[in-house]
C-alpha positions, 0 to 999 in steps of 0.5 A: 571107699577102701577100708583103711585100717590104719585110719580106723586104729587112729580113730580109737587112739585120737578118742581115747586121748580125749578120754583122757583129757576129760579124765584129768579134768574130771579129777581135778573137779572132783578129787583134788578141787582144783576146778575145770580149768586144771587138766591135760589140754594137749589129750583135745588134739584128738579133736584135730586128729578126728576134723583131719581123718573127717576131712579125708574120709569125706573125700574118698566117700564122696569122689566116685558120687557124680555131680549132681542133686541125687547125689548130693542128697545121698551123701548127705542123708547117709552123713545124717544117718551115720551121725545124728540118731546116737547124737540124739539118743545121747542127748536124751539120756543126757535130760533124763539124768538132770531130771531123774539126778540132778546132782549126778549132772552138776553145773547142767541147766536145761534151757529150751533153745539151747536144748532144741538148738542143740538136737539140731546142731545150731550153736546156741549160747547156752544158760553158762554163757558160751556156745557149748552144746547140751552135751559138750563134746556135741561142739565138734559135731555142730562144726562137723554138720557144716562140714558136710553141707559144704561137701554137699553143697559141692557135690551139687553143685558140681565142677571143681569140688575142693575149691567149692569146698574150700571158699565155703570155709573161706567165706565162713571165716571171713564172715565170722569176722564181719558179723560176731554173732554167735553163730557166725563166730562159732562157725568161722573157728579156724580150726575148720581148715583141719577138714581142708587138710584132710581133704588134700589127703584124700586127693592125693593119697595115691601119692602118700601111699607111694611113700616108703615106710620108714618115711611115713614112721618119720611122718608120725613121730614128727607129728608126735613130738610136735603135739607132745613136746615142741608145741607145747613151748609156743603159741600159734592158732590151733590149725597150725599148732595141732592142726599141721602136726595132725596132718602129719600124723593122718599122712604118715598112717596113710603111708604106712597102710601096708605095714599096718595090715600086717599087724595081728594087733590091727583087727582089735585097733579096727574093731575099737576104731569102728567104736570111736564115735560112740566112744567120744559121744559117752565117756562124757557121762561116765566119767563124772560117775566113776570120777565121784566113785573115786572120790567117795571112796577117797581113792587119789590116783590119777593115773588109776582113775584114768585107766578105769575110765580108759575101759570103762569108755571103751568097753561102753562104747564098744557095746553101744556100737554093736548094740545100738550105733550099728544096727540102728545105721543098717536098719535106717540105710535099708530104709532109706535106699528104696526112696533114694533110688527113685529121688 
């Protein structure tokens, strides 16, 4: 697919609003004591923005692939490279910081399913009682990984791709409603039409790129004031309360590709946008660090603390992409391409 930078740069800005979110939360827990419950929920519409972006991503991955078992198999396998190793590794450090320090990882109980359900992307009820991964944010991944089996499944399979895709996700839900086990509830979350959206991008963003400046730019500041003002008073199911808002946002960066390209600012946007997935895997891990240092060092700024973890996140994630996410998804793309060829 063409690189688009504007979709990279929204990548970094939908992690960082998580960051943000989990920051608050994290100086509620230890700084004020006013428990988890207490933080900025709006900063999770990152997840929305991010389920939008996949949604359209997987669409201009997977178009010019021929039906077929090969290529399915090829996109699926370069999902799982592109995914599941930092995945892993992040799960790994997440144990040896239970086992080696304990009490840097309060309310964290290692439990074996839910541990080995975790690495496989199975959503598992875990020791809390909810279907939260080992590490938490490991949640939108498990949705993620379904996301793209149903891609797969429609490569495969052939003919008309999106409806294959879209009555998958229909069945899902419609599942999830007959049968409440936790994997199907978990599975059938409706949040899930948000990879729908993104798809219907895709498909017709040769028409959104058509669309004039100025428009787009309205696209995005609706979106905006949806998510940061008007939604905020109403109550509607997350598709439709971030979901559509979301929409608009990814739209209109689509839309405006051609001003973006021209900004001197866009290169540093995609560099941290490439970053983005381990980014949003790490901060989690930071930020009780630096949360805790806050507090032993009796420093109450919220606004403070939230820059600190703004950078600290991203200049971790940022080496753990050219460190370690990068280098480990070319070493296994390399290895993989011989044995694909001849599948």
């Amino acid at each position: 697919m063409n690189r688009y930078l504007g979709i990279q740069a929204l990548r970094y800005i939908a992690a960082i609003l998580v960051v943000i979110s989990h920051t608050t939360q994290a100086f509620n827990i230890h700084i004020t004591k006013l428990g988890p419950d207490i933080y900025w929920h709006t900063g999770t519409v990152g997840v929305d923005i991010f389920f939008v972006i996949s949604g359209f991503v997987m669409y201009t991955s997977s178009e010019a692939l021929p039906d077929g078992r090969h290529s399915s198999l090829t996109f699926l396998i370069k999902r799982l490279i592109r995914i599941v190793p930092l995945y892993w590794i992040a799960l790994l450090v997440k144990l040896a910081i239970i086992m080696v320090a304990p009490l840097a990882a309060v309310g964290n109980t290692i439990d074996f399913k839910h541990l080995m359900a975790s690495f496989f992307f199975v959503p598992w009820v875990s020791p809390r009682g909810d279907t939260v991964p080992f590490v938490p944010v490991g949640w939108t991944l498990n949705l993620e990984m379904m996301f793209y089996a149903f891609c797969a499944a429609s490569i495969l399979m052939g003919g008309r791709r999106l409806f294959t895709i879209f009555a998958l996700l229909a069945a899902i839900y419609l599942a999830s409603k007959v049968d409440r086990n936790a994997q199907l509830t978990f599975w059938g979350n409706p949040i899930i039409l948000e990879f729908g959206f993104g798809l219907l991008l895709g498909r017709h963003r040769k028409s959104i790129q058509q669309i004039p400046n100025w428009l787009g730019l309205c696209s995005i500041a609706i979106g905006c004031l949806a998510i940061f003002w008007f939604m905020p008073h109403l109550s509607f199911s997350r598709p439709i309360e971030w979901g559509i808002p979301s929409l608009l946002i990814v739209m209109g960066t689509i839309s405006i590709e051609k001003l973006i390209v021209k900004s001197k600012y866009i290169a540093t946007l995609e560099n941290m946008g490439a970053a983005s997935y381990s980014i949003y895997l790490l901060h989690t891990m930071a930020i009780p660090a630096i949360s805790q240092l806050f507090s032993r060092l009796h420093m109450d700024s919220e606004a403070l603390l939230i820059l600190v973890a703004v950078g600290s996140s991203t200049v971790i994630g940022s080496f753990s992409y050219k460190l370690i996410e990068s280098p480990l998804s070319t070493y296994l793309n390399k290895a993989v391409k011989p044995h694909l060829r001849t599948t």
